[in-house]
Residue, then its C-alpha position, 0 to 999 in steps of 0.5 A: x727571930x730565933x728562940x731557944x729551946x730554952x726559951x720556948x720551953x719557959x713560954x709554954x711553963x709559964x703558960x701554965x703558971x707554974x709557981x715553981x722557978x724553973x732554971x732552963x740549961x739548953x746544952x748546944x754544940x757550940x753553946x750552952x745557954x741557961x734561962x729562968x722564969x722571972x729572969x729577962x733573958x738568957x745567959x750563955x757560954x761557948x761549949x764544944x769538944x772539950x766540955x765535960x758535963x762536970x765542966x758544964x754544972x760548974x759553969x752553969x752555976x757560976x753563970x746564975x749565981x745570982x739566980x734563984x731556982x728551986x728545980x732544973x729542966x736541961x736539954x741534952x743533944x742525945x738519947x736519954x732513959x731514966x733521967x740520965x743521957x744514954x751516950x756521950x755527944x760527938x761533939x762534946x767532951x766524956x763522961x755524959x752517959x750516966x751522968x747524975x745531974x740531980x746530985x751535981x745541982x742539989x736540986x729537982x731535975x729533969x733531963x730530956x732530949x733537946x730537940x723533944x724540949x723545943x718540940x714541947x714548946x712549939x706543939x699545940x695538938x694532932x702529930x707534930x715533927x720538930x726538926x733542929x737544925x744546929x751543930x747537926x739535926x735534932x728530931x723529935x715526933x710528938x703524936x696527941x701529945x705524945x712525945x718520942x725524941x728521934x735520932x733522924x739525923x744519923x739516917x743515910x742521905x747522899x754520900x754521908x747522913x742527913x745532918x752532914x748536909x743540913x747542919x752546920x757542917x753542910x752549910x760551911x761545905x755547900x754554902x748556903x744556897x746548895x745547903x738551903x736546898x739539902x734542907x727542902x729535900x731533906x725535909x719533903x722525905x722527912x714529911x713523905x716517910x712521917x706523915x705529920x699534920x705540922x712541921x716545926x723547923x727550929x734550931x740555932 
């Protein structure tokens, strides 16, 4: 059964009793998915080019409103440097870069990679390579606990890069079959070039 970063991230949370409850946003290309410690599953709404990251807050908080939270952990489909995304995703709407999510939710927040928050919940010790594939390719290598979001993904492969053969994209063009063996190969160079003890495929 597929679990969601966000669901993965609380399990290992809770593993650590935190007494703190924890609102989980878990932002996809094609969803955004929000989940909470003391809550019994996962709410979600539709994303996609149009959404904003304003557009996004607003709709998270309509989403739980009945939900108490006293901080906020998302998980942002980029590149991150001091609590703020770095750039705005191909696949959603404008204004992520920079965007100040602790004054948009009045409350605590941290903001990681995406892909480096499913490798978090998945990892147990030694050096670790997550590999998401969804909308495209998230990646993340966590070393003796260690963790450094990748843009893995962006890399050269065939006549494009790595997640236009592995992603959604590459399964609607090539089908599943052709798109299943884009996988192993792409995840054999992955493993010959990184070296990790385990390997983690995750992702919707």
């Amino acid at each position: 059964m597929r679990r969601s970063a966000a669901n993965i991230f609380l399990r290992r949370k809770a593993d650590r009793k935190t007494t703190s409850k924890v609102l989980v946003i878990d932002i996809g290309g094609t969803h955004v998915k929000a989940y909470s410690n003391g809550q019994p599953g996962e709410r979600e709404f539709a994303s996609g080019p149009k959404l904003t990251p304003r557009k996004m807050v607003s709709k998270v908080r309509k989403l739980v409103s009945d939900w108490d939270y006293d901080v906020v952990s998302v998980g942002y489909p980029g590149l991150v440097s001091q609590n703020r995304p770095v750039s705005d995703p191909w696949n959603l709407g404008k204004g992520w870069a920079g965007f100040n999510f602790e004054a948009a939710f009045k409350r605590p927040v941290k903001v990681v990679n995406d892909a480096a928050m499913q490798a978090l919940g998945s990892y147990k010790r030694g050096k670790m390579l997550f590999l998401g594939l969804g909308t495209g390719l998230g990646s993340a290598l966590i070393v003796d606990g260690i963790v450094e979001p990748l843009e893995l993904g962006h890399l050269p492969y065939k006549k494009a890069t790595f997640e236009d053969y592995v992603g959604v994209r590459g399964l609607i063009k090539h089908g599943k079959r052709k798109w299943q063996k884009y996988v192993t190969d792409v995840v054999s160079r992955l493993i010959a070039a990184l070296e990790p003890e385990d390997v983690v495929l995750g992702g919707g």
